[in-house]
C-alpha positions in Angstrom: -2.6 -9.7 -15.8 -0.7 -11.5 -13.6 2.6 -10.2 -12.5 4.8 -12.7 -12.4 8.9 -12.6 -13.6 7.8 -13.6 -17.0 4.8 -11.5 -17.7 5.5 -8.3 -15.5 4.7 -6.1 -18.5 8.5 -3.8 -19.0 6.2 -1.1 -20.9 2.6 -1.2 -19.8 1.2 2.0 -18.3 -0.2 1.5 -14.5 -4.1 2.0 -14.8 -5.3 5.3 -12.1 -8.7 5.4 -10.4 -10.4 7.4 -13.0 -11.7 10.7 -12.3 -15.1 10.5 -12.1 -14.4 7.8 -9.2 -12.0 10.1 -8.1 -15.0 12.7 -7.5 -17.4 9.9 -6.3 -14.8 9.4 -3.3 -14.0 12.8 -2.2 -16.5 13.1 0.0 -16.9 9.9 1.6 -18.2 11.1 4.9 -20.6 12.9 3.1 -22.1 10.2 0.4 -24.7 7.6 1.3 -24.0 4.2 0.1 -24.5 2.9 -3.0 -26.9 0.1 -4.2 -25.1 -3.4 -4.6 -24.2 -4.6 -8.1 -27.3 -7.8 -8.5 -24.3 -9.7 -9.8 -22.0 -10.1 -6.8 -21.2 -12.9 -5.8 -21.1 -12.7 -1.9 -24.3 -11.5 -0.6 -24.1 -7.3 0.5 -27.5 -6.1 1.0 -28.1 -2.4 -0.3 -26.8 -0.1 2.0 -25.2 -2.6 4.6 -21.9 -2.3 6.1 -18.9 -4.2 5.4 -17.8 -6.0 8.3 -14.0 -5.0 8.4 -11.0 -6.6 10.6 -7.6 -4.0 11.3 -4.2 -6.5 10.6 -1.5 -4.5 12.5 -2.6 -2.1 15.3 0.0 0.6 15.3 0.0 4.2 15.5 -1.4 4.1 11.5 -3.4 1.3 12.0 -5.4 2.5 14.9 -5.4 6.0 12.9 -7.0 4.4 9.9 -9.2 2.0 11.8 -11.0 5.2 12.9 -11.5 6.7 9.3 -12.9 3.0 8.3 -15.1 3.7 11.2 -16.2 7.5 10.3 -17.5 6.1 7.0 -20.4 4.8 7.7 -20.2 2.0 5.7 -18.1 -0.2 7.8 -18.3 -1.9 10.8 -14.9 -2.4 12.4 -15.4 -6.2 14.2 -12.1 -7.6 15.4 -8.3 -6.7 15.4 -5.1 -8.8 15.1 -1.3 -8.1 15.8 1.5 -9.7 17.4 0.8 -7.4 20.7 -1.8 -7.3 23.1 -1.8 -4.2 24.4 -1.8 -2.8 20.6 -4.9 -4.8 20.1 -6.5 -3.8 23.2 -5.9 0.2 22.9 -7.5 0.0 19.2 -10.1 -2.4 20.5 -11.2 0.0 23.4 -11.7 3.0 21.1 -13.4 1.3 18.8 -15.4 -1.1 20.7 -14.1 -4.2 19.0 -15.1 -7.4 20.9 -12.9 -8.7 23.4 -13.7 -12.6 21.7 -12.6 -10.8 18.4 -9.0 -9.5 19.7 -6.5 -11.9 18.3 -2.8 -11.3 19.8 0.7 -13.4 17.8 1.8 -13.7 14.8 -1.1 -16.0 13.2 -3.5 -14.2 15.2 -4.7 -12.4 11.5 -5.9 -16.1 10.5 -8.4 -16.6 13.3 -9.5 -12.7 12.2 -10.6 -13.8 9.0 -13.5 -15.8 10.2 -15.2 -12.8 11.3 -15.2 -10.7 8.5 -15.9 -9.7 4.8 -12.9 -7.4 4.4 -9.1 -6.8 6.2 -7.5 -3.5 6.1 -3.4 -4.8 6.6 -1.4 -1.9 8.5 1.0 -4.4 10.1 4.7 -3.6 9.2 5.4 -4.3 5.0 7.2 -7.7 5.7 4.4 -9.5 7.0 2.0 -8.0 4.0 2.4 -10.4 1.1 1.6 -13.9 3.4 -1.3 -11.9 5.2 -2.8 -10.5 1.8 -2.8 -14.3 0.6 -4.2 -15.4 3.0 -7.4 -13.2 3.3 -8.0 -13.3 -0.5 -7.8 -17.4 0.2 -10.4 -16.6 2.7 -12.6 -14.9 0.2 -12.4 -11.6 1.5 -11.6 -8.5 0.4 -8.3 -6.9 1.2 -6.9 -2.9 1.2 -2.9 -2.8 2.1 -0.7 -0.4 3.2 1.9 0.8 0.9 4.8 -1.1 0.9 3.0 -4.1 -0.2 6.2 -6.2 0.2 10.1 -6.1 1.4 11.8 -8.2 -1.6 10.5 -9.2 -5.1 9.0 -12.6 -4.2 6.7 -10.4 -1.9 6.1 -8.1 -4.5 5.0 -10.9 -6.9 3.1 -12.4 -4.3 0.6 -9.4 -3.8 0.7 -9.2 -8.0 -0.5 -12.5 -7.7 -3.0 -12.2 -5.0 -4.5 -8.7 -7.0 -5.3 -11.5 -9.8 -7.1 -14.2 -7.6 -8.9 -10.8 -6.3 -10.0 -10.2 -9.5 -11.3 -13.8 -10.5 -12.6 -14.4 -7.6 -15.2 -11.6 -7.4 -12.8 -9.8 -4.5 -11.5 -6.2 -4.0 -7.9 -5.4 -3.6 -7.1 -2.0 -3.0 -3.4 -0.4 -2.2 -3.6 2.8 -0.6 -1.3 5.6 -2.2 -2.9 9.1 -1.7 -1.3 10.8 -4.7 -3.7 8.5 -6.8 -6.3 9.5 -5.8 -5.3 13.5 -5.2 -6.9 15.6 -8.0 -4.2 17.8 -8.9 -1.9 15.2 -9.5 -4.2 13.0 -11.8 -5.0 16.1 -13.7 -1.3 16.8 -14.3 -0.6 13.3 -15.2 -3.0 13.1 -17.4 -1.6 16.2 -19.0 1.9 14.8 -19.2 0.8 11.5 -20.6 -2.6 12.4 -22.9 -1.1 15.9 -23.7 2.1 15.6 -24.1 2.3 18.9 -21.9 6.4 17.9 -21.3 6.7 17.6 -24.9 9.1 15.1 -24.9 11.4 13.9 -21.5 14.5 14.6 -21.2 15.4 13.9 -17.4 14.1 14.3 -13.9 14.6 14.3 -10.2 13.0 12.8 -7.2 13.8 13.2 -3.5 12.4 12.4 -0.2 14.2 14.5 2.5 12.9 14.7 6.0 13.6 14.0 9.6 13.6 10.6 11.2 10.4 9.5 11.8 11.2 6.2 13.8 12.5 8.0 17.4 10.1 7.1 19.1 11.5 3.1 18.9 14.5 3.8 19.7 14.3 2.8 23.3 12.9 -0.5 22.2 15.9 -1.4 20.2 18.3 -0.4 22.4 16.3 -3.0 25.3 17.8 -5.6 23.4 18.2 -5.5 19.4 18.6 -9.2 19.4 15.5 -9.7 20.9 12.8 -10.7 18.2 10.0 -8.9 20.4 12.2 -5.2 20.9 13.0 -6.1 16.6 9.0 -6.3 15.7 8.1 -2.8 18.5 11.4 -0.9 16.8 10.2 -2.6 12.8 10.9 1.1 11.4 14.1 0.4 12.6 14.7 -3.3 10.7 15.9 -3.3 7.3 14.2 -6.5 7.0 11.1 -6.3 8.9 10.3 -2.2 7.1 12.1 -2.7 4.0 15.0 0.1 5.0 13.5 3.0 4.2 13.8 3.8 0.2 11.1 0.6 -0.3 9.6 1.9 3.5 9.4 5.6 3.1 10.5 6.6 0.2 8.4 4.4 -2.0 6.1 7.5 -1.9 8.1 9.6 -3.9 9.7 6.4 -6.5 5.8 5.4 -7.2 5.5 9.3 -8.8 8.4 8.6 -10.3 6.9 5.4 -11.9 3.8 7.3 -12.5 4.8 9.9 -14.9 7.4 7.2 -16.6 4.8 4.7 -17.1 7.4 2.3 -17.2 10.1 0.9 -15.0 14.0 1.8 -15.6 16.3 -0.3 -16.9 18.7 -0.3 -15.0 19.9 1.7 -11.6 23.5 2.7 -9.4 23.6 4.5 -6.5 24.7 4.5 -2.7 23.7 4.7 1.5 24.3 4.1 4.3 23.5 5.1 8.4 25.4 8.5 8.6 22.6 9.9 11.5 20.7 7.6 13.0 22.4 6.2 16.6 20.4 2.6 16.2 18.8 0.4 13.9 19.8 -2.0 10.5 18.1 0.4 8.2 20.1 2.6 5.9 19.1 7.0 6.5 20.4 8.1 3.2 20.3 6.8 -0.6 21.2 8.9 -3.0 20.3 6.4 -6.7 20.6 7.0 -10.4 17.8 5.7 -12.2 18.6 5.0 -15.9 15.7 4.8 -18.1 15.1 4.3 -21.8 15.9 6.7 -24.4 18.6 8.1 -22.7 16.6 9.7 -19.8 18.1 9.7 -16.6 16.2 10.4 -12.7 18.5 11.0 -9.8 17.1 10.0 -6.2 18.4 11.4 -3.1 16.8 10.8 0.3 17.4 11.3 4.2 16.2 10.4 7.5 18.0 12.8 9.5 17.8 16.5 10.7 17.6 19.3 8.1 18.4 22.5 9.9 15.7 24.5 8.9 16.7 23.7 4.8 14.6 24.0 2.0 13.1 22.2 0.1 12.2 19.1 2.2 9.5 16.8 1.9 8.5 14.3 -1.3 9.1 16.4 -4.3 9.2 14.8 -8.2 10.5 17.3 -11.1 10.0 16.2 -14.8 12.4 18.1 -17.5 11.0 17.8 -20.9 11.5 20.0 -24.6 8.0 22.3 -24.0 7.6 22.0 -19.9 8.5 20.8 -16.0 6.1 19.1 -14.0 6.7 20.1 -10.6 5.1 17.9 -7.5 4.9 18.1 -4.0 3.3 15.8 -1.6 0.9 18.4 0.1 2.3 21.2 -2.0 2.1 22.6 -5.1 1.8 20.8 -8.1 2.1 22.2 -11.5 3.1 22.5 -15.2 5.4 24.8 -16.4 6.2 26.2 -19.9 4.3 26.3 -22.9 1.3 24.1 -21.9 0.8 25.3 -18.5 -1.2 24.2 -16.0 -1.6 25.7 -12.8 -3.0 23.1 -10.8 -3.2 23.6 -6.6 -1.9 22.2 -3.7 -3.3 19.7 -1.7 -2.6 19.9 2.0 -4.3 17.7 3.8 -3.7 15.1 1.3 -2.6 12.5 3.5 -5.8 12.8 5.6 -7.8 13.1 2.2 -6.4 10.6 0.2 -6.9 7.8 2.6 -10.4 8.9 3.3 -10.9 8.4 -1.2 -9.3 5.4 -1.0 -11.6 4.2 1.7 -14.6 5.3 -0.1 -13.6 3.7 -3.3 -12.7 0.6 -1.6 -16.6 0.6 -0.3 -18.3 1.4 -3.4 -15.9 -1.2 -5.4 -17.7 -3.9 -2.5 -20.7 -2.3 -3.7 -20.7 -1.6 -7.1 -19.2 -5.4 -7.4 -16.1 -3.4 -9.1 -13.1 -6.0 -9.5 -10.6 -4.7 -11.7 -8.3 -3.5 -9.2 -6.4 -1.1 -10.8 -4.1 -0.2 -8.2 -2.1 -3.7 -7.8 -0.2 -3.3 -11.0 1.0 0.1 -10.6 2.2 -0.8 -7.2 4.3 -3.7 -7.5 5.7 -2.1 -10.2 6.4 1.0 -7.7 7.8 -1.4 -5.5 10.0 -3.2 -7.0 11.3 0.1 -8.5 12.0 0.7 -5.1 13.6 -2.3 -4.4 16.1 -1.8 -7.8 17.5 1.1 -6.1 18.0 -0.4 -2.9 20.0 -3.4 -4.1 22.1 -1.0 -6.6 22.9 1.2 -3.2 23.8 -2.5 -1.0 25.8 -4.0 -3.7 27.5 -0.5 -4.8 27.2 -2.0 -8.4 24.4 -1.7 -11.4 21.6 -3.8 -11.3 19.2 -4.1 -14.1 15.3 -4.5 -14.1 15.4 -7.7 -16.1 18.2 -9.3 -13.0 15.6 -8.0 -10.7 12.6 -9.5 -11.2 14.9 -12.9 -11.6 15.6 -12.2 -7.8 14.3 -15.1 -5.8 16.1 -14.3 -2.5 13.0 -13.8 -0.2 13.8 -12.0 3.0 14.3 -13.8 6.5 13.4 -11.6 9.4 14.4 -14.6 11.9 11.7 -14.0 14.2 12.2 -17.6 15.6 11.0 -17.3 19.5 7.6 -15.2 19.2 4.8 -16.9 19.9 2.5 -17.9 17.0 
């Protein structure tokens, strides 16, 4: 289904990675490789690795590069972002070619001739145009959440999930609470169950330090300067998205998960109350309003916390027989009369990478294009992006003005060499 303004389905559930592939990626380090499907299309011998180029070589990119590379089923070929020496540090642990090392901001297209597969870490604005581009270079394509910084982004990626699929492609978007046990299992209480009995409101935050200090000497260099904008991205509300689409998107896509659908409409407020530098916003606090009555407040913060509790990404469900309580590498669990104990999942940021990578592989494989994680987050995204216009404009803003929205973003990174 494509998601465009006039068929983004208002009701449809998001499809999960089932649980049986849940269990068949757990242990990805461990697992030899699959046998390819007969019926793929583009040619992947049994047991051979998938040739994969890193789009953005940040701190997460080089990070992730590596776990592509502990595998085993990938070999990582060539590297593209605007900076050199970004390329260069990734391309000297992990032995990339120097010929392969592709430095500006088109570098990414002359990536694509050397591989089957792209895995885009680069910051969220570049992500929709990059993502097109490698699925129009018939490869396959894993992004880093957030897939986009406005809603023609966001449609952009829904549309490049589709050509994925028709064209024999995978297109994977890596949340870790998809793919974390617990949280599946809960979900799938909540929505096959009925373990909430019926909702009746909930609660969502995101509240932890500022995890963008370390640019801050690059945009005070010169926060005009296009270059010091791209090194200090965290910082851009353009370039990152501010940090509810960002940051907080982690939190807003649980949110999305356990509604199944998006809200109708949303209010709220921000602004920089901490942070010394940057364009981004450090605090949202948003009222989501969905159907039925059923209201989910969102607060979140970029800022010190002084030792208070809780912190972190935590979702609370209120229904008429239970609470479903989450927390990114905490506890999650049901309370009431369908309990459900469930576990907590600390290394899930780690772990649920290292699924996601396995799935992506044994989707290659297995010749598995349904991609069932581009619905779910555009949707997530866009939510996202409902909030942050409601907290800009200090008005309501409904879903069906949203995805009307065709302002696209303009970073104005006129200067940088192509």
């Amino acid at each position: 289904m494509s998601l465009s303004r006039s068929s983004l389905p208002p009701t449809s559930p998001c499809q999960n990675l089932s649980r049986r592939r849940f269990v068949a990626s757990a242990g990805a380090a461990a697992l030899s490789f699959t046998i390819a499907s007969p019926q793929m299309a583009r040619t992947y011998a049994a047991n051979s690795k998938v040739k994969l180029g890193l789009i953005g070589c940040g701190g997460r990119g080089t990070w992730i590069a590596k776990l592509f590379k502990a595998h085993g089923g990938y070999d990582v070929v060539a590297a593209a972002d605007y900076f050199q020496d970004r390329i260069d540090n990734l391309g000297n642990q992990l032995e990339v070619p120097t010929s392969q090392r592709y430095p500006g901001l088109k570098g990414y297209l002359k990536l694509l001739k050397d591989v089957d597969a792209v895995a885009i870490e680069s910051p969220p604005y570049f992500h929709p145009e990059q993502a097109a581009a490698a699925v129009e270079a018939g490869k396959h394509v894993y992004v880093a959440k957030p897939i986009a910084v406005d809603v023609p982004g966001c449609l952009s990626i829904g549309d490049s999930g589709k050509k994925a699929s028709s064209e024999n492609l995978c297109f994977l978007i890596d949340f870790q609470t998809r793919s974390d046990p617990f949280y599946m299992e809960a979900l799938r209480r909540v929505h096959k169950e009925k373990a909430l009995g019926k909702f009746a409101f909930g609660e969502c935050t995101y509240h932890a330090g500022d995890p963008f200090g370390r640019m801050y000497d690059s945009w005070r260099k010169d926060p005009n300067n296009p270059e010091m904008r791209l090194r200090a991205w965290g910082l851009d509300k353009v370039i990152s998205g501010d940090i509810i689409t960002e940051q907080n998107i982690h939190t807003l896509d649980v949110m999305n998960w356990i509604m199944h659908k998006p809200p109708v409409w949303a209010v709220g407020t921000g602004g920089r109350k901490f942070r010394p530098v940057g364009t981004c916003y450090d605090t949202f606090s948003i009222l989501f309003q969905y159907a039925d009555d059923i209201g989910i407040t969102f607060s979140s913060r970029q800022s010190k916390g002084y030792g208070t509790q809780p912190e972190g990404i935590r979702n609370r469900m209120f229904g008429t027989e239970g609470i479903l309580e989450t927390q990114y590498g905490g506890q999650v669990l049901i309370r009431g009369d369908h309990f459900y104990r469930g576990g907590k999942s600390p290394g899930i940021y780690k772990d649920g990478t290292v699924a996601n990578i396995q799935t992506f592989h044994q989707s290659i494989q297995d010749g598995d294009y349904s991609n069932p994680t581009v619905e779910c987050s555009v949707q997530s995204n866009l939510v996202t992006i409902l909030g942050r216009t409601a907290a800009y404009e200090n008005r309501k803003v409904t879903w069906t003005e949203l995805l009307n929205t065709k302002e696209k973003l303009d970073a104005n990174l006129k200067g940088l060499k192509a």
